[in-house]
C-alpha positions in Angstrom: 25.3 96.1 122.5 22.4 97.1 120.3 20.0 95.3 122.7 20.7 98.5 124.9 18.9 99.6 122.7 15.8 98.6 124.6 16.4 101.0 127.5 16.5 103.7 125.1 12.7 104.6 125.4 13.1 108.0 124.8 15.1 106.9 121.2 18.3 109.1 121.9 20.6 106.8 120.4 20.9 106.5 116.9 22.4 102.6 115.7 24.3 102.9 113.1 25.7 99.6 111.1 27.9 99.0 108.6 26.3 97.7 105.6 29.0 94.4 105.1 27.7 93.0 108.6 24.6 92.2 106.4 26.8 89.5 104.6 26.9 87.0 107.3 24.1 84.5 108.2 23.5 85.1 112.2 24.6 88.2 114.1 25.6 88.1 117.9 25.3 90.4 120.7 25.7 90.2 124.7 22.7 91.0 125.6 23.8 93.6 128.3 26.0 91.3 130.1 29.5 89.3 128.7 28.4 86.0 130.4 26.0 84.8 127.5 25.6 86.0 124.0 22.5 86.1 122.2 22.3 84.9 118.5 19.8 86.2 115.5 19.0 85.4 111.7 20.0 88.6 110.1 16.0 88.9 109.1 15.4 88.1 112.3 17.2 91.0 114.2 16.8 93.4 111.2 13.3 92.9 110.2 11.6 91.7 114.0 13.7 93.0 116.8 14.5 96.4 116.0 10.9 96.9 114.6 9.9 95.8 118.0 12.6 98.1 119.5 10.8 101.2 117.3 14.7 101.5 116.2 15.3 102.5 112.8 19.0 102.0 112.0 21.4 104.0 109.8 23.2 101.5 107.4 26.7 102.9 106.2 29.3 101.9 103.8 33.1 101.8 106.1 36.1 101.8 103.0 39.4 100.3 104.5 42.3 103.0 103.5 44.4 101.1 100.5 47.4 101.2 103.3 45.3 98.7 105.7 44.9 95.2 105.4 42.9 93.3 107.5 
């Protein structure tokens, strides 16, 4: 889950998103645990809690092979 994220003080992990996740409303994470899951705005999580996290995340383009549908 990227709120692992917050035991990363020493920023060794790199998050890295793919940019079409930005094309939904909310985003949801467990928050460390799979009994509850925690649900942002995108602005929220993108523009507060990584900020807050001092995470700055690597946004990527992911092209399906023509072979693969989904």
């Amino acid at each position: 889950s990227p709120l692992g994220l917050f035991y990363d003080k020493e920023y060794r992990i790199t998050l890295v998103a793919e940019k079409a996740i930005l094309d939904t409303a909310r985003i949801a994470f467990h928050p460390c645990d799979n009994h509850a899951t925690v649900i942002f705005s995108q602005a929220d999580f993108w523009q507060r809690v990584l900020p807050a996290l001092g995470v700055n995340p690597v946004m990527i383009d992911v092209e399906i092979p023509p072979q693969i549908t989904v």
